[in-house]
N, C-alpha and C positions, 0 to 999 in steps of 0.2 A: 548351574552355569552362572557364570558373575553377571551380572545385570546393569553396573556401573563402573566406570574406573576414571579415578581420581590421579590426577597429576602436580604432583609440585615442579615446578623449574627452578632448580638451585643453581646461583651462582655464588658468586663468593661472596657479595653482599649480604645473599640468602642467608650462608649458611653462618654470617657474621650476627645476622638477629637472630637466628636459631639457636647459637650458644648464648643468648639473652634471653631463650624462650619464649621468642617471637615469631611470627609466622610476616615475610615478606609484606604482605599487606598490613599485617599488624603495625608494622614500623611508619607505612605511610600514615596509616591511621592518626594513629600519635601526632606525627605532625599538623595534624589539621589544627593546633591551637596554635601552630607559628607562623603569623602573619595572615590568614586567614586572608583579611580583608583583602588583599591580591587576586585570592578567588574567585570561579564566579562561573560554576559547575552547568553541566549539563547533565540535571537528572529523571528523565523522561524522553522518552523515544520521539516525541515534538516538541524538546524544550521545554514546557509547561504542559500541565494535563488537560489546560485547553488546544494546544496541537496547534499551537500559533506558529510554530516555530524562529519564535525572534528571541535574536539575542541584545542584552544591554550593552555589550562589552563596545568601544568606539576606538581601543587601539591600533586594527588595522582597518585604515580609511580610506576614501577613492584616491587620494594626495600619495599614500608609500605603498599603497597592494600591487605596486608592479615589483616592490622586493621579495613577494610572496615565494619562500621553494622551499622544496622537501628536504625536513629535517630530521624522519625514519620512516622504516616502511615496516609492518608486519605482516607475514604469511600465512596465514590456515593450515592444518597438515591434513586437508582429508580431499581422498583421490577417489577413483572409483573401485568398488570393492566385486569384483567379478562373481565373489562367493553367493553375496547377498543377491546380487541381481542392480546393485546400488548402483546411482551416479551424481555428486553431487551440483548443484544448481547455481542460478546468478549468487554472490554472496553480496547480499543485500542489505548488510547490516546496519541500523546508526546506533553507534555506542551510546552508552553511558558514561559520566564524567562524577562521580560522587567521592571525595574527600581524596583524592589524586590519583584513583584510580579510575582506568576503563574497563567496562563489563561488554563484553564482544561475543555478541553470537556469529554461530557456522550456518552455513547450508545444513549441515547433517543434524541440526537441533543441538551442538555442543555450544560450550561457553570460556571463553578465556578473562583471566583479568591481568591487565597489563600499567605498568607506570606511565600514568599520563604526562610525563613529560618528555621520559626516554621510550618508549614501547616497547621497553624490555617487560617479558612475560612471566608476569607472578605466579598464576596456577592455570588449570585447565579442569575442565571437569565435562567428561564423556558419558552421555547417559545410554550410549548404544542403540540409540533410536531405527540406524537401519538396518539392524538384525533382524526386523521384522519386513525387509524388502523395500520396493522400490513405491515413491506415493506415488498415487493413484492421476493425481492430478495432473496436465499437462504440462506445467510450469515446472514440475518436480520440486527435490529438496527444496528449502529457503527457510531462514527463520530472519524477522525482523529487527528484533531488537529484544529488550528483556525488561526486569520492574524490577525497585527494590524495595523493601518495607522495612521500615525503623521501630527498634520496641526500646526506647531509651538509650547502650550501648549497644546493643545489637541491631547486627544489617544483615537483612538476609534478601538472597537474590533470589527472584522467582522466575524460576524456566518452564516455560510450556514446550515442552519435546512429546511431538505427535499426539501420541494421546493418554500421554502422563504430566504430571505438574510436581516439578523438585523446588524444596526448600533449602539455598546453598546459604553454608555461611559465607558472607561478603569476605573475609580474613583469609578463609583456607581455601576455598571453592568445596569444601566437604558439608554431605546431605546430612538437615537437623533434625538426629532420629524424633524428637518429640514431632516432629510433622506428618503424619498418618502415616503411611508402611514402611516406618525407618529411613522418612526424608521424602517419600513421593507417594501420590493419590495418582488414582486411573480416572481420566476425564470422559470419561464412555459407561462405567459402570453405574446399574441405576437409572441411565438416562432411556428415556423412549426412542424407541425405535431404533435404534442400532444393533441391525442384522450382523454387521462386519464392522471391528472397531478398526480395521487398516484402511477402509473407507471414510477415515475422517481424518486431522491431522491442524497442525496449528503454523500461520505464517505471520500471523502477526504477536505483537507484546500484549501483556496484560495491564488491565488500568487496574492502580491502589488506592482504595478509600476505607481508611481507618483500619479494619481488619479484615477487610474482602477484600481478595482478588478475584477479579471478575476477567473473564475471559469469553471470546467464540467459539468458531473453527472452521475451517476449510473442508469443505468437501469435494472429492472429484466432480465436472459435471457432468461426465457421461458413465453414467451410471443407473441403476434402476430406479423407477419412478420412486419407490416405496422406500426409498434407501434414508438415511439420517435425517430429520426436520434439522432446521437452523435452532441452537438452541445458544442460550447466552448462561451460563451458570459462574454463579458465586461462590469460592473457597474460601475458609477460614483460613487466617495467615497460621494462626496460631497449632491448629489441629489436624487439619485438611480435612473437616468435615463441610458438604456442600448444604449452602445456607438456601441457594433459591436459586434457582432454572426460569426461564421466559424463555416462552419457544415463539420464536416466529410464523408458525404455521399454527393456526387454533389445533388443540386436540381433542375438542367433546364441543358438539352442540350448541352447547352453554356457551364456551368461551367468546369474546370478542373479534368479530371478522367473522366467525364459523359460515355465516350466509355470504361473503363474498366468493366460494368457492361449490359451486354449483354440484345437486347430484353428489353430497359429503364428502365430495373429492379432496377436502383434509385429510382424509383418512388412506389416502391412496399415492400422493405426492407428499415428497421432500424438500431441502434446499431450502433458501431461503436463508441461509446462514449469512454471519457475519466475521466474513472473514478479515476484513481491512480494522486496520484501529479503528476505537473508539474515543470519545473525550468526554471528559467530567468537567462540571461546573460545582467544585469541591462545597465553595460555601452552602450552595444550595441544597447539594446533595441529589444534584441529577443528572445522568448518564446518558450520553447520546449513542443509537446504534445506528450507522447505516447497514441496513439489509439487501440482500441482492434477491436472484430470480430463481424461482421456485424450477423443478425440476419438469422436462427437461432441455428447458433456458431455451428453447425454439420451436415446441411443438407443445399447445395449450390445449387440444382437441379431451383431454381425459382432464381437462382442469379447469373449466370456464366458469368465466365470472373477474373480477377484478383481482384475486387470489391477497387479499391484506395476511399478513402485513409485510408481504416481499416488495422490494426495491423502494421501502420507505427509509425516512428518518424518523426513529421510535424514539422517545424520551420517558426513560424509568425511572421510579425512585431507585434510589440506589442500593438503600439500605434495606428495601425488600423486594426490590426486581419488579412491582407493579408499576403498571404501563399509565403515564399522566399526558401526553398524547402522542398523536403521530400527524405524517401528513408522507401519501403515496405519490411515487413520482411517478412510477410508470403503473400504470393498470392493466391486468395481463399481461405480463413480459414472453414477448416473443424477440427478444435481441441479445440474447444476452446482458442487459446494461444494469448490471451489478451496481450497486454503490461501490465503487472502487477504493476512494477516498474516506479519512478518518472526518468526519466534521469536525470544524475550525470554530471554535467560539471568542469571539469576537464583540468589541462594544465601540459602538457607530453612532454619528451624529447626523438626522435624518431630515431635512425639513426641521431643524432647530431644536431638536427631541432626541437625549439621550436613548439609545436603548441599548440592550444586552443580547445580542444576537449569535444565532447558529447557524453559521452556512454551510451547504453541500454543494460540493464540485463533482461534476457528474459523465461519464461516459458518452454521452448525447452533447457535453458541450454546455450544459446549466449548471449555474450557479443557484442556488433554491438559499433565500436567505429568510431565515424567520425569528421574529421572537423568541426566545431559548425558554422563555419561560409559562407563555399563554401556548407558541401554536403560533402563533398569526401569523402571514406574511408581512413581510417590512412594506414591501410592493408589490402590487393583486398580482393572484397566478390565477391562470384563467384558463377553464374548459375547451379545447378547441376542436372542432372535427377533424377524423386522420384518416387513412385509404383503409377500408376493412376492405376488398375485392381480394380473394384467397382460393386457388385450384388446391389447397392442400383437405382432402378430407376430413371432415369433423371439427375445422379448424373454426372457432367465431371470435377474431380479432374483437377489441375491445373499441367502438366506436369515437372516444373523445381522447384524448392525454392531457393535460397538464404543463401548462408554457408560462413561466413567469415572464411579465411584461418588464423587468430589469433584474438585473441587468441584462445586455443585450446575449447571446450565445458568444463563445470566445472559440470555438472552430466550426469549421463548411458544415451545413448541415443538409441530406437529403443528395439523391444526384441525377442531374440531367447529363444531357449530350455534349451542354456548354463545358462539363467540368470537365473534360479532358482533357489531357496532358497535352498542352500548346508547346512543348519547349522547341520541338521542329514540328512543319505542317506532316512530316512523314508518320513520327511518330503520332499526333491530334487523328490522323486518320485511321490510323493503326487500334488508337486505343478506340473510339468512338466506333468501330468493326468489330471490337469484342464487346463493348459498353451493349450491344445493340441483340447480342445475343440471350440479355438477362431484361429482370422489369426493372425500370428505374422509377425514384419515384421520391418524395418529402420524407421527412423524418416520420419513423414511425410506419413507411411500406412494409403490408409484412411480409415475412418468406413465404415461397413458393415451391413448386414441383421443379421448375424449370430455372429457378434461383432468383434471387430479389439482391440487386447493388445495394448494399448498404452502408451509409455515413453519418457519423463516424461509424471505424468496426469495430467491432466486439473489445477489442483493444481499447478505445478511448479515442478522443475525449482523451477527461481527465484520467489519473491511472491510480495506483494505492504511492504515487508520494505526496497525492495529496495540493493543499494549501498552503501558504505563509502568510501571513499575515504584519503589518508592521503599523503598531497602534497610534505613529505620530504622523503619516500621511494618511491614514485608513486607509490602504490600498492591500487589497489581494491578489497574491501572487500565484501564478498556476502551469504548470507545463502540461502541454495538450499536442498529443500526436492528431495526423491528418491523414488520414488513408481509404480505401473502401475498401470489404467484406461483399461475400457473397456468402447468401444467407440461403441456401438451398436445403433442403427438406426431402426425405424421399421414403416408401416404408421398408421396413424393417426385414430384414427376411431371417432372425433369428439367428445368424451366425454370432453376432457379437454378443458374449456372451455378458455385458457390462450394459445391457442396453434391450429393456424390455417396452417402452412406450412404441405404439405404433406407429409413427414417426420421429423420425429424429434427422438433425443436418446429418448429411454426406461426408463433412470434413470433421474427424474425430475431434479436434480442438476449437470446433464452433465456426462461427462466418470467418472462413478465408479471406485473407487478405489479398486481393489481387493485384496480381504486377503485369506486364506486359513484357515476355523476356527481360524481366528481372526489372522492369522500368514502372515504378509505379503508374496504374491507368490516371490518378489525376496530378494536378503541378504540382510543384514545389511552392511553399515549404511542408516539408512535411513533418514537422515538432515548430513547435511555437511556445513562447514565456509569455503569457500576458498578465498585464498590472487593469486590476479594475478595481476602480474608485468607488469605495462601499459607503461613502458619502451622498454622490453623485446615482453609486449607479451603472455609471457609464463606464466603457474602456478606458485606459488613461491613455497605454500605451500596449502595442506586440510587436515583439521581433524571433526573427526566425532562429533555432537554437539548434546546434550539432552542425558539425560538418556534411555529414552524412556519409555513407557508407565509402570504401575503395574499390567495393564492387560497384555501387551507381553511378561513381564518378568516373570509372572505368569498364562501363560497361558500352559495350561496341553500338550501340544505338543511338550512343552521345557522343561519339569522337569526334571532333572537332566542335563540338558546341561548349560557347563560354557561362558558364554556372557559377550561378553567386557564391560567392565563401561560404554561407551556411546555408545550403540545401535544406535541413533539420535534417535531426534524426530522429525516427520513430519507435525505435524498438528499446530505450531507454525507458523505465518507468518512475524513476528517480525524482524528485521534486527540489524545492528550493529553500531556504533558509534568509533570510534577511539579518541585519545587523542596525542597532542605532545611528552606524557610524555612516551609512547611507547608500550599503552593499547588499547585493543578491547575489549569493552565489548557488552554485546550480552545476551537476554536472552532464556535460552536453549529452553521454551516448558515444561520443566521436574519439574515447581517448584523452580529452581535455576537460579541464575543472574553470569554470568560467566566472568572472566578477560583472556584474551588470550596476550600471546608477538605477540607484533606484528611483529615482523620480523620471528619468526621460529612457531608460532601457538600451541605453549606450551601454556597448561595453568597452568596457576599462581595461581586463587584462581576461589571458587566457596562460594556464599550467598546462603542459604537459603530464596525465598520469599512466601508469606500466599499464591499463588494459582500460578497456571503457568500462563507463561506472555505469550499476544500474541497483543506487542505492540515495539516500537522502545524506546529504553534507551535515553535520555538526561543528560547533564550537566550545571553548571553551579557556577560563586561564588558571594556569596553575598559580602554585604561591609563590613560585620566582616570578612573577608577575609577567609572563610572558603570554601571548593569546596563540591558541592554535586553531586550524581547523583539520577537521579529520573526513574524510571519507573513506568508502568500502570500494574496489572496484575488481571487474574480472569476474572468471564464471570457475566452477572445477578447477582443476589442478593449479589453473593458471590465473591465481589472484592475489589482490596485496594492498590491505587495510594503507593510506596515504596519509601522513600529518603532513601539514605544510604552515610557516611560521617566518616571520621577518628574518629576511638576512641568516636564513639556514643552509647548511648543506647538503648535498646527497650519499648518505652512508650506502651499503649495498642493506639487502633487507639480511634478517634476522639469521 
């Protein structure tokens, strides 16, 4: 059976460097030595491999970005495939911008590369990832972004599809047989504990340092306890042979953490993975992972203890995967709260004191900012007492967590009676009638039999787009949905056959979000932008982000009531981008692609794009000296990568 298929798109251009002997990209290639200085690339899924995502470029500035319109659009060609069982996902992608081409992942784990100026489409390359079904995970397909690695003239792209790793040439999109099985290594073979390699899968890019590629991976979370540890493993760019694995869960005794999991319950639980980006501190040569929640993400009764090293920020050497330290956010995760987010590394000026720092944006709404290189916090985080009171069986919540004393949280945390939904007294009493049927309670209540409101849900908080960061205000930028989960728990009674702990939540995709006939139980907004001052400390600024939905603004409960322009929207997990020139842009969730000041979180202008985006914005300019920005928006069939550029116009798409 073919395994792979490669695609060239020729047009007449193509086939005009073809009879030169050229391969489409080839051609752009070459050009990289005319005028170069114009350019001014994006080559990293956060702009830099600290994941800062700021750009230098100051061409489009709060003064002309109301000329900002689209000036192409490109389409994905992958639909849902009946055969497989497939269906493709948000397309979430942020390109790559290296020597005038973009490198674009699919949902389905494919890749295109396209002329960064016109988005006409150089090559495609299909690694047939869902001929092996549908993933496991509730989000389904997605691939984030991709990596490229340089060996002098050679560029090769690295694709992590599911649970393989292709080495493309950048030129043709064709696999480089010298890279282990004639272009691709299985990222499951050899590793521990992988009962089922379609149980694992990849949604975010890979980081490159010198000749490792280093990657995580995603695994479903309702699944059996015993199912995949979180493992981070290093490839040779060169070979595809695997240099070093760190697993997140100890696996012997001996290992580090082994005694935070009670009764060798390493040996019996998974997870722990790290699916969200990662960032390197190149010079240094050390690697940040945020970790998430050990299996299975709500029910700790067969896992007790503080379970290290899930839902920390780990920092490895790079160059052999040993651990130089860490620091846990949550102890015993019973919430879900994943490190969502890649950590932002970042250099602050603190009390008069340079330092080199690494922040986490976090699910719960923290910020965790530390030293990058000792560990330390910038500013104490501190032990505090949380509700361990649990009717769930066998259950012994973890008595303290972990609250940095700054910055302050940047969403609601915890929920009483107060929080509900005031927009009519009808609806306040409506919601505060269901609020009253579950336990309410501080950040950190844990589930229960009877279900436990929990805020943030599972959802975030922050979400995987992460941070920005912009080095000449210090300020950190963050998109943060506002919702409650119900965190209910119940036992098992053995039908599911994806689901062996003895308890597990009720709602297959974790704490529920609940609404009130479609009306979320607490106010609006519910998506928020906040700017916090990593000088300070403190918030600068938040304003509310997305329209919000046509169903909420039309939903019969609110007819006749007057609602702000931007309700937020929540179901966006997209982040934001900054610019020198003194712009955040961001896209809402709501259909729209939005410019914010960056100093006071006014906004300046708003695009209409073909679907709501639920992907990170990029930049960049070519060497006609023009600046673009790009996003990805839309889900399955109905999606369509956006450039948008001064004074452009709207072609139809491709």
């Amino acid at each position: 059976m073919k395994r792979t298929l490669w695609v060239l798109v020729v047009a007449i251009s193509a086939s005009l460097l073809a009879a030169r002997g050229e391969s489409p990209t080839q051609g752009l290639l070459a050009a990289r030595a005319d005028d170069v200085s114009k350019q001014v690339e994006w080559r990293y899924y956060g702009g830099d491999q600290a994941g800062t995502k700021f750009s230098p470029l100051t061409d489009i500035t709060p003064n002309n970005v109301q000329g900002l319109q689209v000036v192409w659009q490109w389409k994905h060609w992958e639909t849902p495939l009946p055969q497989y069982g497939t269906f493709p996902g948000f397309f979430e992608s942020t390109p790559l911008m290296i020597d005038g081409v973009l490198y674009v992942t699919t949902p389905y784990n494919s890749i295109a590369a396209l002329d960064a100026e016109t988005g006409k489409e150089l090559w495609r390359f299909d690694g047939e990832a869902y001929k092996i079904g549908q993933v496991l995970s509730g989000s389904g397909w997605k691939l984030r972004g991709t990596a490229f690695w340089r060996d002098g003239d050679k560029l090769r792209i690295f694709l992590n599809s599911r649970h393989r790793l292709f080495s493309l040439d950048a030129r043709t999109g064709r696999p480089v047989p010298s890279f282990g099985n004639n272009g691709e290594v299985s990222l499951t073979d050899g590793l521990k504990r992988v009962s089922d390699f379609t149980h694992m899968t990849q949604s975010s890019p890979p980081i490159i340092y010198k000749d490792l590629v280093i990657m995580g991976s995603q695994v479903p979370d309702r699944v059996q306890s015993a199912d995949p540890v979180g493992q981070v493993q290093a490839i040779n760019a060169r070979t595809g042979k695997r240099e070093w694995v760190f697993s997140v869960i100890p696996q012997s005794e001996r290992d580090a953490g082994a005694k935070t999991w009670e009764d060798e319950s390493w040996k019996t639980n998974g997870h722990g993975n790290v699916w969200a980006p990662m960032a390197l501190d190149e010079a240094r040569g050390l690697l940040y992972l945020p970790t998430t929640t050990p299996s299975s993400d709500y029910y700790g009764g067969n896992r007790k203890g503080a379970n290290l090293f899930a839902e920390s920020v780990v920092c490895l050497d790079v160059t052999t995967g040993k651990m130089k330290w860490y620091f846990q956010e949550v102890h015993h995760g019973l919430w879900d709260y994943d490190n969502p987010a890649p950590p932002t590394l970042v250099t602050i000026t603190v009390n008069r004191r340079r330092i080199d720092a690494v922040v986490q944006v976090t699910k719960q709404g923290f910020a965790y900012v530390f030293d990058r290189v000792s560990g330390a916090p910038v500013w104490p985080i501190v032990e505090r007492p949380v509700p361990t009171d649990t009717n769930v069986p066998g259950e012994q919540p973890y008595a303290t967590q972990p609250f940095p004393t700054k910055p302050p949280p940047f969403v609601d945390q915890g929920v009483t009676l107060e929080d509900a939904n005031n927009l009519t007294p009808e609806i306040k009493a409506l919601a505060q009638a269901e609020m009253k049927k579950y336990r309410l309670g501080p950040l950190y209540t844990p589930p229960s039999l009877e279900g436990t409101l929990q805020s943030p849900s599972q959802g975030g908080g922050a979400s995987w787009g992460g941070a920005a960061f912009d080095p000449d205000t210090g300020y950190l930028f963050v998109r943060a949905a506002h919702s409650i989960g119900r965190n209910r728990v119940a036992k098992n009674d053995g039908t599911d056959s994806l689901v062996d702990p003895d308890y597990s939540n009720v709602f297959a995709r974790g704490a529920e979000e609940m609404t009130l006939r479609g009306v979320p139980l607490n106010s609006p907004p519910y998506a928020v932008l906040t700017a916090i001052n990593l000088t300070t400390g403190e918030i600068a600024w938040k304003v509310p982000l997305g329209e919000g939905s046509p169903s909420l603004r039309n939903n019969p409960l609110l007819k006749g009531v007057t609602l702000p322009d931007r309700l937020g929207s929540p179901n966006s997990r997209g982040g934001a981008m900054v610019t020198k020139s003194g712009l955040v842009f961001i896209g809402g969730g709501d259909g729209y692609f939005y410019a914010f000041d960056k100093m006071t979180g006014r906004e300046i202008w708003r695009g209409k794009v073909p679907y709501a985006n639920n992907a990170n914005p990029m930049t960049y300019r070519t060497k006609s000296g023009r600046q673009f920005i790009v996003m990805a928006t839309g889900t399955g069939a109905d999606n369509a990568l956006v450039a948008f550029a001064l004074n452009g116009t709207t072609p139809a798409t491709r």
